[in-house]
C-alpha positions, -999 to 999 in steps of 0.1 A, spaced: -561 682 -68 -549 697 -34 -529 686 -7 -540 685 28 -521 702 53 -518 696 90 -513 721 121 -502 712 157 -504 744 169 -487 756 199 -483 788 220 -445 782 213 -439 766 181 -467 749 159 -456 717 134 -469 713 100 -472 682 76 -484 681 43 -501 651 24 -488 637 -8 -510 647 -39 -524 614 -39 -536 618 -6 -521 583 7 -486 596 31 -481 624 55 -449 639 52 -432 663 78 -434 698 64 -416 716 93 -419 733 125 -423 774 133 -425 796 157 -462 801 165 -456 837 161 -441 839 123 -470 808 114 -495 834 95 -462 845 74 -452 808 70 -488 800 60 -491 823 35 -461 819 17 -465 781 14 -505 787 8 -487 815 -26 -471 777 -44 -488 751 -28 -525 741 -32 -538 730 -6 -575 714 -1 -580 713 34 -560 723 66 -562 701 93 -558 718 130 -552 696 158 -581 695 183 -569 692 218 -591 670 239 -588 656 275 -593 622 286 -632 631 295 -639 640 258 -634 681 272 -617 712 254 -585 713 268 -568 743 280 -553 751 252 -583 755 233 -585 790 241 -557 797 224 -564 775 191 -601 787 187 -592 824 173 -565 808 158 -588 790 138 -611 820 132 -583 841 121 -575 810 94 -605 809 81 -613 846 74 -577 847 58 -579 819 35 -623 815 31 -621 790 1 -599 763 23 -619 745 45 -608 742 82 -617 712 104 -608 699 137 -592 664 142 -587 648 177 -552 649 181 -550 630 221 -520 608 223 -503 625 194 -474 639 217 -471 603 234 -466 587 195 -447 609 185 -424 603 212 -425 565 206 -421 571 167 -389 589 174 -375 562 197 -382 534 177 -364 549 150 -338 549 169 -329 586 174 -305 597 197 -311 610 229 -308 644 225 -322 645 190 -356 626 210 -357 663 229 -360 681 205 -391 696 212 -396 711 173 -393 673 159 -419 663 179 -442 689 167 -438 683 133 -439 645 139 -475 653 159 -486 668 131 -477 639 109 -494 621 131 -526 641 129 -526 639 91 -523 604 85 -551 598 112 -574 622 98 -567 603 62 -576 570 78 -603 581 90 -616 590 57 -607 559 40 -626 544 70 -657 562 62 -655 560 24 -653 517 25 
């Protein structure tokens, strides 16, 4: 029994968060720069196993790819030819940015902790994964 793990991936730096065996929590895993992320991936990928990755899908308000898209979809095709026997899917992640945001306020972080920009990558990943594991308990009820 895997874990899932999460991607908010950025031209920058991408975040990453990682499910509890169980399934039930999304923990912060870390954040990378987007450049060393292939490296990062497969020396977690070596001691972890993982089930499924998650990758953020970046959406605009009209239901559209977003910019960014052209960025994430080779990404994406690069992750699956790398690592075939992990499945890949694409989770809405609008408003993720904006929560985590409001996540790091509310607990009460100060100022210049709420700018930086690497916490709130890995915190939009969180976010990702614990949506995308709602959504399945959602559809298995």
């Amino acid at each position: 029994m895997g874990r899932l793990l999460a991607i908010d991936y950025g031209t920058k730096r991408t975040g990453l968060a990682v499910s509890d065996i169980l399934k039930i929590i999304a923990n912060g895993l870390t954040t990378v720069p987007t450049h060393t992320l292939f490296d990062y991936l497969k020396a977690y990928l070596e001691k972890e196993d993982v089930e499924c990755i998650i990758v953020g899908l970046p959406k605009q308000m009209n239901n559209q790819d977003s910019e960014s898209m052209r960025h994430i979809r080779p990404f994406v095709k690069k992750l699956k030819i790398l690592y075939p026997d992990i499945p890949v899917k694409m989770y809405d992640e609008r408003f993720t940015s904006s929560l985590a945001q409001k996540a790091i306020i509310d607990a009460g972080l100060k100022k210049k902790d709420r700018q930086n920009k690497s916490l709130v990558d890995e915190v939009s990943a969180t976010i990702i994964l614990q949506s995308y594991m709602e959504s399945l308990r959602l559809q298995n009820r």
